[in-house]
N, C-alpha and C positions, 0 to 999 in steps of 0.2 A: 459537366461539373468536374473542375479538380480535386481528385481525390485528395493531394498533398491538404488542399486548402481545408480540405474538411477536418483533415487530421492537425494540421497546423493549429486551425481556431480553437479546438479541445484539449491541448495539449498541456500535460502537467507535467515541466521537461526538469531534466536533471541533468546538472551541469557537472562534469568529472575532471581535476584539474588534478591529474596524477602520472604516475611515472610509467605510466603501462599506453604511453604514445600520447597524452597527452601535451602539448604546451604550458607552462605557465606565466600566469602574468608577467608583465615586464613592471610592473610596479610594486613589488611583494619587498619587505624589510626581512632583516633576517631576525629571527623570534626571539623574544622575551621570554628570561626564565623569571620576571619580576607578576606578582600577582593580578589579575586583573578583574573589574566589577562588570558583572550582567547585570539585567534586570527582567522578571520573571512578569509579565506584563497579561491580567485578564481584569484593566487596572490593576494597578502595584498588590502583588500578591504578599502578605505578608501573614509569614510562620510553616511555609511549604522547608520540607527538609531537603537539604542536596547535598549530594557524597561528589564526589570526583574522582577519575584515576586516569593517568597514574599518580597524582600530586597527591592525594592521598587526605587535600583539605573536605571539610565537610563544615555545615552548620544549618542553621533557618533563614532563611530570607527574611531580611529585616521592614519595620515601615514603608519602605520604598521601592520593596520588591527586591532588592540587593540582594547577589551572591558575589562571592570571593574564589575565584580557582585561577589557574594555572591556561597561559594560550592555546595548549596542546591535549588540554583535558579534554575526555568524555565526563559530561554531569548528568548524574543520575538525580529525578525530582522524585519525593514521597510525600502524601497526606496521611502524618498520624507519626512521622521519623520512622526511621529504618525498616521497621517492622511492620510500618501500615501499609495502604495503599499505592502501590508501586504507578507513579505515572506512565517514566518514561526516558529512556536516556537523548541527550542530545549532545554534538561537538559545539565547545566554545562558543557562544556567538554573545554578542551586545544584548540584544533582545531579543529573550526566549517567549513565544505563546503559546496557548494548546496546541496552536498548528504545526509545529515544531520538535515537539514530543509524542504526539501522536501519528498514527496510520493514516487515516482517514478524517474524512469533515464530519462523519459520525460521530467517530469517537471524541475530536473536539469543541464537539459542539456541549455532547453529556458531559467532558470535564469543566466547561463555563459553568454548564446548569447547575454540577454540585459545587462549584465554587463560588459564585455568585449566590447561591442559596444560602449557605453559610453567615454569608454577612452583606449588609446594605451598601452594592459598589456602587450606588450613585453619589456618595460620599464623594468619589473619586480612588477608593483601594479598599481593598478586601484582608479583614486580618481575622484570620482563623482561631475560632474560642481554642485557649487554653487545652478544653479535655479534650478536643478533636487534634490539636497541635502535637500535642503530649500524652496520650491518653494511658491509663495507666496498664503493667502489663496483664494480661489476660483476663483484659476486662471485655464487656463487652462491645463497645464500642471497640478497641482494638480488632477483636474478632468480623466484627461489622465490615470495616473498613479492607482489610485482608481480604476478602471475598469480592469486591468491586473489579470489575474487567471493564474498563471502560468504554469496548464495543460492544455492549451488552447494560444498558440502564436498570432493566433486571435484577441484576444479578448486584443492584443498589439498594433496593428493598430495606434490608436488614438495616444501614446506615439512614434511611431515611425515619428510621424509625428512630433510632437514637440522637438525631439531629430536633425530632420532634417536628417535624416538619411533613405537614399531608401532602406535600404536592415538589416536586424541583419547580424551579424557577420553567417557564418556556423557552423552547427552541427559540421561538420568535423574538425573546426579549434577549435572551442570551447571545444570539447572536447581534441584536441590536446594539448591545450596550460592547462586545467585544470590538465591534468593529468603531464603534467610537471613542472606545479607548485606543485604537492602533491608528485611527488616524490623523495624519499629523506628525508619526511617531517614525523617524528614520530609523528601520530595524536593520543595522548592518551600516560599515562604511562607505563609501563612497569610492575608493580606487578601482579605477577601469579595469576589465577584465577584457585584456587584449584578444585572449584566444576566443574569445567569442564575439569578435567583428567582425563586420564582412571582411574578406577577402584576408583571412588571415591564413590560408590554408589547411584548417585544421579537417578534421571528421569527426559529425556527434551522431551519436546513437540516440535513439528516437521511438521510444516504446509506449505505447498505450493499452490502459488493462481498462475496459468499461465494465464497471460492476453493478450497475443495474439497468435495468428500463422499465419504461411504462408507456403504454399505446391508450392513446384518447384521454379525458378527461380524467374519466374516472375508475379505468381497468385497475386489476392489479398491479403491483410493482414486483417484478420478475427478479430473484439474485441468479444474476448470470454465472454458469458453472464454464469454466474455460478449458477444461481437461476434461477426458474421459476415459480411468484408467478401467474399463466394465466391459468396455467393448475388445473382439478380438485383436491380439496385438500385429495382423497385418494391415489393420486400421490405425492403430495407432505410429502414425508416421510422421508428426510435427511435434514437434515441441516446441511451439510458439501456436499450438491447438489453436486455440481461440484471443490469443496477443499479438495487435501489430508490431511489428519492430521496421525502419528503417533508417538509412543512413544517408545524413549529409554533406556534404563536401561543401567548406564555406570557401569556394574559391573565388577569384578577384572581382571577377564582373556579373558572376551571380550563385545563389545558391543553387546547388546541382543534387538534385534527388539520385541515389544510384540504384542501379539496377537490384533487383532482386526487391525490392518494396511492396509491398502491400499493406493496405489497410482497410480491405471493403471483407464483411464479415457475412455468415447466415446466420439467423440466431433461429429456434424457438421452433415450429413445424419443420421449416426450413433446412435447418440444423441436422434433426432428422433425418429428415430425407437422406441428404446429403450420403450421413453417415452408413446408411443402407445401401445408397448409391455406390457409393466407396467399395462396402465389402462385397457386395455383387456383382463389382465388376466393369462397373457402370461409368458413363461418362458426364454428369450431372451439371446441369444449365437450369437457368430460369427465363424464360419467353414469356411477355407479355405479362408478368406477376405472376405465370405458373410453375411451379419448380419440375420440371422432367427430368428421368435416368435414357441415357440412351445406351446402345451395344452394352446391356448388360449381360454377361455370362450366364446367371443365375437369377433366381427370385427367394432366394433361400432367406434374404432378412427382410423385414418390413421397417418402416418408421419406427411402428410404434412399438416392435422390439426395443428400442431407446426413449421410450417415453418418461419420463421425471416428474420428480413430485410438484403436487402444487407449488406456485409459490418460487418456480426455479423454471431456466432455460438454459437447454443448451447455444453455446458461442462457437461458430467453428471459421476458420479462415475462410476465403473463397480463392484457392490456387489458380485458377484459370485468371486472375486479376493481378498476379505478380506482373509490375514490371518489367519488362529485358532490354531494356536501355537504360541511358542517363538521363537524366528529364531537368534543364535547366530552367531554373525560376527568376523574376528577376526581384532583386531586394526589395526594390519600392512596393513590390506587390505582397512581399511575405510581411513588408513592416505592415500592413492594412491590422494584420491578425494576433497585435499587441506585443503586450509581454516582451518574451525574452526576443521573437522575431523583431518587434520596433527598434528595442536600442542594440538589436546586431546590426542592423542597417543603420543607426546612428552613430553607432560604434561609441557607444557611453554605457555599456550593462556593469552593474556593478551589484555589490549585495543589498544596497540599501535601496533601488530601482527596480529590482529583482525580489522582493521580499515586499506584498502588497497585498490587500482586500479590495476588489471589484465587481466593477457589472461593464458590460457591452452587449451591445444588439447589432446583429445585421442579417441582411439578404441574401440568401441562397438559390438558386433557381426557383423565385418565385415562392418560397420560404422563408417567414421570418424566424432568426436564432435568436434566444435571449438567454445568455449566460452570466451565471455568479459563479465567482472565480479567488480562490487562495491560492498565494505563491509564496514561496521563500525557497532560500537562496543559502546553503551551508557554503561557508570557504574554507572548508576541514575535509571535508569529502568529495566538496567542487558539483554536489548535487542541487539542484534550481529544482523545486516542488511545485507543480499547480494542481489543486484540484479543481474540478469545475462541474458546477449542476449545471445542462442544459436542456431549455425545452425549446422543441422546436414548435410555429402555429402557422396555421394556415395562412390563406388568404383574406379569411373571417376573421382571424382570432382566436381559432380553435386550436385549441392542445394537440399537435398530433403523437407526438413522441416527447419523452422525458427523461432524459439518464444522467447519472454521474461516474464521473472517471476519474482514472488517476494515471499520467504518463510521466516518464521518464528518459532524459535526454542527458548524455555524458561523453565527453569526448574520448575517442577509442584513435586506437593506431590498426587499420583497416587490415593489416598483414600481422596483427599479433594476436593470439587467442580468437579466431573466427570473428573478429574485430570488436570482441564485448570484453565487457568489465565482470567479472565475477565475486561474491561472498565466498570463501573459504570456509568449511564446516568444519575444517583439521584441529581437533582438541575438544576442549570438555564444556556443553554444554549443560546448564541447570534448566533443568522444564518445571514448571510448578503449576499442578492442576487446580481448577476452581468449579465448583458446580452451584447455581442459584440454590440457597436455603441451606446450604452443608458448610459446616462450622470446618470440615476438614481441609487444609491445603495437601495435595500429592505433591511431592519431592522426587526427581530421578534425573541423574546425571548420565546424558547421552555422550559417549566414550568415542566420538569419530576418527579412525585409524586410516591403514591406508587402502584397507578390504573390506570392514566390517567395524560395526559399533556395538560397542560396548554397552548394555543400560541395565542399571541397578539404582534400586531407592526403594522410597515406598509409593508406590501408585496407586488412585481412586477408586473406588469403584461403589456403583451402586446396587443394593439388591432390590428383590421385588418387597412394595408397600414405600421406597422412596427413602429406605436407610441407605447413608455413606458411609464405606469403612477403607481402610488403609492397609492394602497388601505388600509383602516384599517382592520386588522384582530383581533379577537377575541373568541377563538373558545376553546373549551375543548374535546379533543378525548379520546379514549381509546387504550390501547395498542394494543388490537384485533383490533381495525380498522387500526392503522400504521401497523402490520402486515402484512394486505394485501395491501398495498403500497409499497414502494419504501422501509420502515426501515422494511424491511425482516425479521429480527434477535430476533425485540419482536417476543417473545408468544415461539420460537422453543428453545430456551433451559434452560431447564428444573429446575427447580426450580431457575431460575436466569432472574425473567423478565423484569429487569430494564436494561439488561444486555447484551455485547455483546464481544465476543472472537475476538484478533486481524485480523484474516484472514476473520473474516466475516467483519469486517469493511475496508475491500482491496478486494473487491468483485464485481460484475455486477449480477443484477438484472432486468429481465421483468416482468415486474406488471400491471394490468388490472386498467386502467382508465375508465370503464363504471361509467354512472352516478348510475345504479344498476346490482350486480351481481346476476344472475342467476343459478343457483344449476346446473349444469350439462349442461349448454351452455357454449361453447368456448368465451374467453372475444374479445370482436368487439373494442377494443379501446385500444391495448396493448402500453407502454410507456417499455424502458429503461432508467436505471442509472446506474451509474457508482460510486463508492464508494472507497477513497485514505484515511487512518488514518497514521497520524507520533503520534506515542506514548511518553510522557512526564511526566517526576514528576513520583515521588515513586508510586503512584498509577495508572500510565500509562492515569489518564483524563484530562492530562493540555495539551494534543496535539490539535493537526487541524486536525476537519473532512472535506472531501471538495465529495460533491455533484457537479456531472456532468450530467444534462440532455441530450439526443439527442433528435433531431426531425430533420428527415428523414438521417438519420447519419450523421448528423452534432450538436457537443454541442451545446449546447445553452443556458436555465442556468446553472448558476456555483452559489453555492453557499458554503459557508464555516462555520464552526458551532465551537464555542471555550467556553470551561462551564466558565461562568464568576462565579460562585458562586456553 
């Protein structure tokens, strides 16, 4: 089996048309300072609030889903105006949908459910009552609406109460009715995007984050954790833990995989293992579906030393499957696998091609794949989004495996910055906490310098019996101490420490909450989080980070991070 091909067919690529080695089109005009209309499309969305910057225009989306900004804008959407329910930012485009503003096909799938519940879209458009539109201030529906995280439906509760409404709309119909309002619907222009033809020389970077699975019919569905900041830190030695990344070379007569690739993973006992094998010493293989440790030094860790909570699995690379050659492909075989591979081989990708709701099915040794699939295509950031549910079935029909992912593809200049694209954290971010059932939002402005962050505000906190209250914070860390926390990404890569690559901000994390860590003691108080980035603005920092805490696999905060400055 080729691996590429597997990684290829799942791929939720992101395209980067920027000055850090990329090319751009040969067909681009030079930009308009004259205003222009989008349209906010889950059917015509009409009374959603959007601000803009830098233009500075703002208003509601009229009848027809219509906004008004500027071609260089970031636009911020809200349900309830400024104050309510924050969507989600996005760059410029023709036509904005959930899938655009949000992380994940989770989250919008729940933003259709509450907006389609709202009002009857079979109409053909959605216009939001008055007191949801406008709601007055510190009422309770405003309050309502402020609480909503929309990777968390939960945490809607409150607002479904004020809508008066016993139920959201279904996944099933929501997603029904959205995808028949987008089809049909050309989201994005039409001009070619040279740099992603064949043979146009460029290099795109090529990451995949799979964030969940599910084995058989009817097993659990596992959130896969891709880091593990718990274990000792001579184990922790990739920062691409449990995320493929590799690089293509679109050169003339085929596309050329390069060396250093991988994409073959362990996950779950495996994983395990692995990680025991690792610190042991050990040289760890799998024979015949058995995982063995070989020449290990020691027996000092076991498995289930690393064992995790219900509900969750570890994801760890498998190094012994890196590449060390170049592996040329040939186009006709990569266009099989859709998307953005078909019209780079036809050499027609463009954003309105690029920007699409689907299904495909095929064969893999003797395994049938059947995948649903969202794409979109930003020409502000030059990032191409797919999500994709896939299960894979037997030869019966049986379910064997089930997962969804999200990968990322952008073109890089293979000699500059370790040949990636990075977010910049340099300046002031705003974090705002939310917890299911608490009227309170936390406020605290992260201060990132060129050593150490600054954070002061007021932050959340719960006590026992399930009260929320609102502390001062004040505090100055270092980037080694958010390392070993929950922001994983300081300190591991490499001469970029302010700094973090898109797939690592689309990632899961377990991190040791001891009040002291011990050198070579397993951590007695492990936490996970959960980590979603939509990328924004030329330099990809005007997006939404959003922070998902668990406790006892259930989220719990949510919080959301946007750099004001």
């Amino acid at each position: 089996m080729n691996k590429f091909a597997v990684l290829g067919s799942t791929a939720l690529v992101s395209l980067v048309l920027s000055a850090c080695g990329g090319s751009e089109s040969g067909n681009e005009t030079p930009p308009s300072t004259d205003p222009v209309s989008g349209t906010f499309i889950d059917a015509a969305v009409e009374g959603l609030f959007y601000k803009a910057a830098p233009s500075g225009l703002s208003g509601y989306t009229n009848a027809e889903g219509t906004f008004e900004v500027k071609p260089d804008d970031v636009v911020s959407f809200y349900l309830g105006g400024e104050n309510g329910m924050f969507i989600g930012n996005s760059s410029y485009r023709s036509v904005v949908s959930p899938f655009e503003v949000t992380a994940d096909t989770g989250s919008a799938m729940n933003l259709a459910r509450i907006l389609q519940s709202l009002d009857d879209a079979s109409t053909g458009s959605i216009v939001i009552p008055e007191d949801i539109a406008k709601p007055a201030a510190d009422s309770n529906t405003l309050i309502a609406l402020k609480q909503v995280k929309l990777n968390n439906l939960d945490s809607a509760d409150a607002l479904l109460e004020e809508v008066s409404a016993s139920e959201w709309v279904s996944e099933q119909e929501a997603a029904a009715h959205l995808s028949e309002s987008l089809d049909g619907i050309e989201r994005g222009d039409s001009d070619v995007i040279d740099a992603f033809s064949k043979g146009s020389g460029e290099y795109l970077r090529l990451s995949e984050v799979v964030m969940t699975g599910q084995y058989g019919n009817n097993s659990t569905v596992f959130q896969n954790v891709h880091m593990d900041r718990t274990i000792p830190d001579e184990a922790f030695k990739n920062a691409s833990f449990g995320i493929s990344s590799e690089v293509l070379h679109l050169a003339e007569d085929s596309l050329v995989l390069k060396a250093g690739s991988s994409d073959q993973r362990y996950s779950s006992q495996w994983a395990k293992e692995f990680i025991a094998c690792e610190l042991n010493g050990g040289e760890f293989t799998v024979n015949n579906n058995t995982p063995e440790c070989f020449n290990a030094d020691s027996n000092t860790y076991s498995a289930e030393d690393f064992a995790i909570e219900p509900g969750f699995q570890l994801v760890v690379k498998d190094p012994s499957q890196v590449n060390h050659d170049d592996e040329a492909i040939d186009y006709a075989e990569v266009a099989n696998f859709g998307g953005l591979f078909a019209c780079m081989n036809e050499q027609n990708c463009s954003q309105a091609n690029l920007s699409t709701l689907g299904e495909s099915e095929f064969e893999d040794d003797g395994e049938l794949k059947q995948q649903t699939f969202s794409t979109s295509y930003d020409t502000a950031t030059g990032i191409y989004t797919d999500q994709t549910i896939e299960v894979t079935l037997d030869g019966s029909g049986n379910q064997l495996r089930k997962s969804t992912s999200t990968s990322y593809s952008y073109l890089v200049n293979p000699n500059v910055d370790n040949g990636e694209r990075y977010i910049d954290f340099s300046g002031t971010w705003l974090a705002e906490t939310n917890i299911a059932g608490c009227s309170l939002t936390g406020q605290v402005n992260y201060q990132f310098g060129e050593s150490e962050i600054h954070v002061v505000g007021k932050e959340l906190h719960t006590q026992q019996g399930g009260e929320c209250t609102l502390e001062d914070m004040d505090e100055t860390v270092s980037y080694a101490e958010l390392a070993n926390m929950a922001f994983w990404w300081f300190g591991v890569n490499e001469g970029q420490q302010t700094k973090a690559t898109l797939a690592q901000l689309n990632s899961s994390v377990r991190w040791c909450d001891d009040d002291e860590i011990v050198e070579g003691q397993l951590c007695q108080n492990p936490k996970i989080e959960q980590w979603t980035y939509v990328a924004a603005g030329k330099n990809w920092d005007q997006g939404v980070l959003t922070s998902s805490a668990f406790v006892q696999g259930q989220k719990s905060f949510i919080t959301t991070f946007r750099k004001t400055n």
